[in-house]
N, C-alpha and C positions, 0 to 999 in steps of 0.2 A: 290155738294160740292164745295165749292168756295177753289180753289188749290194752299197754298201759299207757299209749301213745298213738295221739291219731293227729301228724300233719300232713295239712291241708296247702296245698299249693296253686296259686294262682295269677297273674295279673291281674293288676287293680285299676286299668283305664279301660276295661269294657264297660260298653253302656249297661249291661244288665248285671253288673257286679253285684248291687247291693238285692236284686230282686232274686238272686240265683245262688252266690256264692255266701253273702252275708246269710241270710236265711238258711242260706244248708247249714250252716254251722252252728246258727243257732239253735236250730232242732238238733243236730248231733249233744251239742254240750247240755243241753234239757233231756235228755233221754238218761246219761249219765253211764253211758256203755265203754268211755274212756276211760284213765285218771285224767287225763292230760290233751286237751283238744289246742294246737298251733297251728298260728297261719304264716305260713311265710309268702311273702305279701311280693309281687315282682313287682318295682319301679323301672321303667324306664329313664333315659336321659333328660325327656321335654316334660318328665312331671315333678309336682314340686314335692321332696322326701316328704319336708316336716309339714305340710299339707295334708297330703296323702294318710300319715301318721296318726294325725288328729285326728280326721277322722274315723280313724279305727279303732284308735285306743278306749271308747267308750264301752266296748263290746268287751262281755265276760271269757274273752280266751285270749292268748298268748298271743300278740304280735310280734313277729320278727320283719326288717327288712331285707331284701336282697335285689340286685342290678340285674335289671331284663335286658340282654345285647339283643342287636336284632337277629331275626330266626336265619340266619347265612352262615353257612360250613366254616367262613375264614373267623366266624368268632366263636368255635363249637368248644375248642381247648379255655380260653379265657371263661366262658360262659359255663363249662364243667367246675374250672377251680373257683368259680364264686359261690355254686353252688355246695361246694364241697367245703368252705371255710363256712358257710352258714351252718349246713348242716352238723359241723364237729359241735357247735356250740351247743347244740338240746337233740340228736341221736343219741338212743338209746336202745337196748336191743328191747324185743317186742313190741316193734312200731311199726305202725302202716301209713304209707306215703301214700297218699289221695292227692293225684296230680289231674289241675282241671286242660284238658285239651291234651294231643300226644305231642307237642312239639318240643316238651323237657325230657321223653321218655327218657332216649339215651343218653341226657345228660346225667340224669337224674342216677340212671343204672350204675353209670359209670364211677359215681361219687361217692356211690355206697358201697361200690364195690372196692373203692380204692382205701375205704375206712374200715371195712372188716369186722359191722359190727354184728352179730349174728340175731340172726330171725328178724331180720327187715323185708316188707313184702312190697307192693307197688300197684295200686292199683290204679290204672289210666281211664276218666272218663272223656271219650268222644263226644264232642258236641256237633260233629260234623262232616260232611266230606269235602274238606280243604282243596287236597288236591283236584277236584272239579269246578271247585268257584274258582281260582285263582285260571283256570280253561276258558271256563264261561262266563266270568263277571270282568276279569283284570286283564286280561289281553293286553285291550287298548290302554290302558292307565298305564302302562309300564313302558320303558323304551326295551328292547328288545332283551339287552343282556340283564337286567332287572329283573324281565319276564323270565328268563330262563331258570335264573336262577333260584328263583321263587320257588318255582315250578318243579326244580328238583330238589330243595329241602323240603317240601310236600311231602312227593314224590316216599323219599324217604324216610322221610318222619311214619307216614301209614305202611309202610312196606313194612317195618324194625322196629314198630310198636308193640308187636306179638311177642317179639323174642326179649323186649325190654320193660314187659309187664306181665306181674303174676298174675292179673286178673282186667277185666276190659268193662268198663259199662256204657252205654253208646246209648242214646235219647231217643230212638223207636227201634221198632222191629226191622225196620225197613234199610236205617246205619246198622244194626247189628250184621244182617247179612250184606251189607256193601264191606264191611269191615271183615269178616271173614273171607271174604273174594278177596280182600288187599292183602293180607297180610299172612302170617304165621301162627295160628294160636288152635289151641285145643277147644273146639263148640263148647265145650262144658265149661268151659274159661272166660264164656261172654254172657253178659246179661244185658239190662234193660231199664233204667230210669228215664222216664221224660222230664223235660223242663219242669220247676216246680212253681206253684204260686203260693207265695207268701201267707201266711197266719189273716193277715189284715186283708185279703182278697174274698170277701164273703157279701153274703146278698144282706142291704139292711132295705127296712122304709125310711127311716130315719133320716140317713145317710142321702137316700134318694131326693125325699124332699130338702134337705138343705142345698144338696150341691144344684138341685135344681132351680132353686130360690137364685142361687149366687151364678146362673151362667142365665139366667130370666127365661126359661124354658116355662112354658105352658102344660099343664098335665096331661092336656090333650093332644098335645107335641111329639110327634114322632123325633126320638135322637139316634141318629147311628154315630158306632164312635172307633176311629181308627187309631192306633195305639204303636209308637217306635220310638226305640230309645236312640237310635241310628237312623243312616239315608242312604242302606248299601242300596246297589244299583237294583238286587232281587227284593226290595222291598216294596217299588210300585207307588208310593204316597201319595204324588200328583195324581196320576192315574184313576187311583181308587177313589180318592177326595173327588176328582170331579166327576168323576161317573155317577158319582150318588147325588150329588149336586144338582148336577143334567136331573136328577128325576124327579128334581122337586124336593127335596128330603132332607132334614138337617144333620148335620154332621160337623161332629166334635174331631178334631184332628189335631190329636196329642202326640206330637213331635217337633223337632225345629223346623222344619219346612214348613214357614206362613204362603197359606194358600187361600187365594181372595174368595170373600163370600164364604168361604168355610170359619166354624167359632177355633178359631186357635189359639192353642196355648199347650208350653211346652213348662211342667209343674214339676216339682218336687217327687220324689218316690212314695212318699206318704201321703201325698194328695189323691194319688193314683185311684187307689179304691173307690174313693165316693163319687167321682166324674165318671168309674165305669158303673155304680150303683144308680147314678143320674140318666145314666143312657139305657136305651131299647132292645139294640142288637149291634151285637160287634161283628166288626169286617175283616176277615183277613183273604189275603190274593196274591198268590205267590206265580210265577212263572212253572209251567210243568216241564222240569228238567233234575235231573239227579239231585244237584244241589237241595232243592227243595224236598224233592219225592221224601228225601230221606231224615227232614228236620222235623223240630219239635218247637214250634215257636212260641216263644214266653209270652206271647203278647192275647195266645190262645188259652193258656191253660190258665193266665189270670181274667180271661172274659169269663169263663165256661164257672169258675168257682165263682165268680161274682154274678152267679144267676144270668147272665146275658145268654139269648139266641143267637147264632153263627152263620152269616152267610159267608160263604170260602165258594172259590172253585178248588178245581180237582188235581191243583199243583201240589199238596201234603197228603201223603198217603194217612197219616197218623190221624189227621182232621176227617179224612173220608172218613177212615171205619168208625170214628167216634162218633160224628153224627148218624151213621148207618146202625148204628147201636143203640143209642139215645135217643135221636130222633129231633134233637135239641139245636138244631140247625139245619142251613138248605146249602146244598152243592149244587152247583149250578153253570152251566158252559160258558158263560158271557153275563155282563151288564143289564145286557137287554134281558133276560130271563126273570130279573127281578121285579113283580107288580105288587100293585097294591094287596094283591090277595096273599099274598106270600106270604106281606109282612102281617096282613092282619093275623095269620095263622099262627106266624112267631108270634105277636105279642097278647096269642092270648095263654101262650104257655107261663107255667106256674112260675118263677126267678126262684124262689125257695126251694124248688124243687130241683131245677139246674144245677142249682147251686151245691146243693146237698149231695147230687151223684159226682157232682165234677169233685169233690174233696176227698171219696176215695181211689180216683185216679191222679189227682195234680198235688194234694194239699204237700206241704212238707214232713207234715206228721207222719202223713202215710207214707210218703217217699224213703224218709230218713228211716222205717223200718226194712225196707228195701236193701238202701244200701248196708245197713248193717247185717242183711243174710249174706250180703258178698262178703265183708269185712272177716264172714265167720266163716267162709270157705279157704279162706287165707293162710 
C-alpha cells in the first residue's frame, strides 16, 4: 500500500492523552512515513471544544474535531453519521485509520464503508480488557440497568472488533492472547506495542539534582515515587502510599489523591520526568486479576526509561517478565517482603543503565518502528 495518509483516532479526556497518544504522533510525523499525519480529536459533551482545540493546535499535524456520544447502542446510528461527515471532509484513498481503543471499531467500519472510498484499512489498538473491568471494577458504581448495559456494548465491541479491523495491536503479549480468545481474527492479524514513554522520560543527574533541590530531599534520602494520572478503583494509591510510608520511607505520590505525610503533588506532564529522575525506585501494585494480568501500565514503562528500579507485585504479567529479564526490579507477594536490603540492592543499580535498556522496549522511537511494520502489513 503506497501510505499517503495516516489518521489517528482518539478521545482527548484520558489522563494519559498527551503521554501516549500526543507522543505517538509525534514520533509517527518525525519518522516521515506519511504525507499526511491527522488527528481526529473525540470531544465529548462536558468538554470545552475551543479548549480542547488549543491545546492541540500547537502540534505539527492536522487537527480535526468530532462528537464522542456515549458508548450505548441507542447512539450507534447518530455516532456513525458524525463520524462519517468528519471523515468525508480529508478520506482519501490510501489511508489507514489508527483507531485508539475498539469501541469506534464498528462505527468506524461502517462509515467507510458507506463512503466507498477505496484502499482504506483500519487498524484497532487495544488498550485493554474492557469487558472485565467494567465485571470487576464497576459493578457497584452502576445501578443495575447502567450496568448491563455497559456490560453489553463491551461485550461487543471485543466480540466485532476482529471482523471490523484489518489489523489489531494490543499492549502485551498477555491482551494479545485474551483478544484472540474474544473475538474473530486471523493470529497473523495481531500484534504487539506496549505503552510508550515519552522522548523526555530519560535518566539525567542534572535533572536529579534539581528536582531534588526543589522537593528538599537529602542525597542521602531514600525516595520512592508512585505515579497516576487517574484514581480507577485497580489503581491502589492510598494503599500503596501508605504501605511504604508504614516502613519509614519517603514517598513522592504524583497523583490527585492528597495523602497525609506523603510529599504530594499532582504536576504538569512536563514536570513528570525530573520528579521521576529525583526519585530511587518506582512502585507499581496492581490487583492480580485479568484486568491487570493483561495491561501495560504507562506509569511503568515511563519509571523503567527514567533509570528508576521497580518494586511491583505479580498483578502485571508484562512487569513480571521484564524484571525477570532485567533484573531491574523486585516482584514481590506483599508489603511486608520489602527491607532495607532490598532496597539497598536497588539503589545500587546503575539508572543509566535502566535507563538505556528500558528505551529499546518503551521509548517511542522504537515503538513507532513497530507500528509502522503493521502499517506496512496493511
Amino acid at each position: 500500500m503506497t501510505n499517503k495518509t495516516l489518521i489517528y483516532v482518539s478521545g482527548t479526556d484520558s489522563s494519559v492523552f498527551s503521554s501516549q497518544v500526543i507522543s505517538l504522533l509525534k514520533e509517527i510525523k518525525n519518522r516521515n512515513y506519511f504525507d499526511k499525519v491527522i488527528l481526529l480529536a473525540g470531544i465529548k459533551k462536558n468538554q470545552n471544544k475551543k479548549d480542547e482545540l488549543e491545546k492541540l493546535n500547537i502540534y505539527d499535524f492536522e487537527v480535526i474535531p468530532f462528537k464522542l456520544y456515549p458508548n450505548y447502542n441507542l447512539y450507534s446510528r447518530i455516532q456513525t453519521k458524525e463520524i462519517q461527515r468528519t471523515l468525508s471532509k480529508v478520506l482519501t484513498e490510501n489511508t489507514i485509520i489508527h483507531l485508539r481503543g475498539e469501541i469506534l471499531a464498528g462505527y468506524m467500519k461502517k462509515a467507510t464503508n458507506n463512503l466507498k472510498i477505496k484502499n482504506v484499512k483500519i487498524l484497532t489498538d487495544i488498550r485493554g480488557a474492557s469487558k472485565e473491568e467494567i465485571k470487576l471494577y464497576l459493578k457497584g458504581r452502576y445501578n443495575r440497568i447502567k450496568y448491563w448495559l455497559k456490560l453489553r456494548q463491551a461485550t461487543k465491541n471485543i466480540s466485532k472488533v476482529g471482523l471490523n479491523s484489518d489489523y489489531i495491536s494490543c499492549v502485551s503479549e498477555s491482551l494479545k492472547k485474551y483478544v484472540f480468545e474474544n473475538t474473530t481474527i486471523d493470529s497473523g492479524k495481531l500484534g504487539v506495542n506496549h505503552c510508550i514513554a515519552d522522548e523526555s522520560f530519560n535518566y539525567s543527574d542534572t535533572k536529579r539534582t534539581e528536582f531534588r533541590e526543589k522537593l528538599n530531599i537529602k542525597e542521602d534520602e531514600v525516595l520512592c515515587v508512585f505515579v497516576t494520572g487517574g484514581n480507577g478503583p485497580y489503581q491502589n494509591t492510598e494503599s500503596i502510599v501508605n504501605a511504604i510510608l508504614n516502613k519509614g520511607i519517603k514517598i513522592l505520590n504524583l497523583s490527585k489523591k492528597e495523602i497525609p505525610n506523603a510529599i504530594n503533588l499532582f504536576v504538569k506532564f512536563d514536570d513528570v520526568p525530573g520528579y521521576l529522575c529525583a526519585s530511587d525506585i518506582g512502585i507499581v501494585w496492581r490487583n492480580d486479576d485479568i484486568v491487570n494480568n493483561v495491561a501495560s501500565p504507562v506509569k511503568f514503562s515511563e519509571y523503567v526509561c527514567s533509570g528508576l528500579p521497580v518494586i511491583a507485585n505479580n498483578g502485571v504479567n508484562l512487569i513480571n517478565d521484564y524484571v525477570s529479564l532485567t533484573d531491574h526490579g523486585k516482584i514481590v507477594d506483599s508489603f511486608e517482603d520489602i527491607n532495607q536490603s532490598m532496597i539497598k540492592k536497588l539503589l545500587s543499580l546503575d539508572r543509566s543503565s535502566i535507563s538505556n535498556q528500558a528505551q529499546f522496549f518503551f521509548s517511542g522511537k522504537v515503538l513507532v518502528e513497530n507500528y509502522i511494520l503493521m502499517y506496512k502489513k496493511l
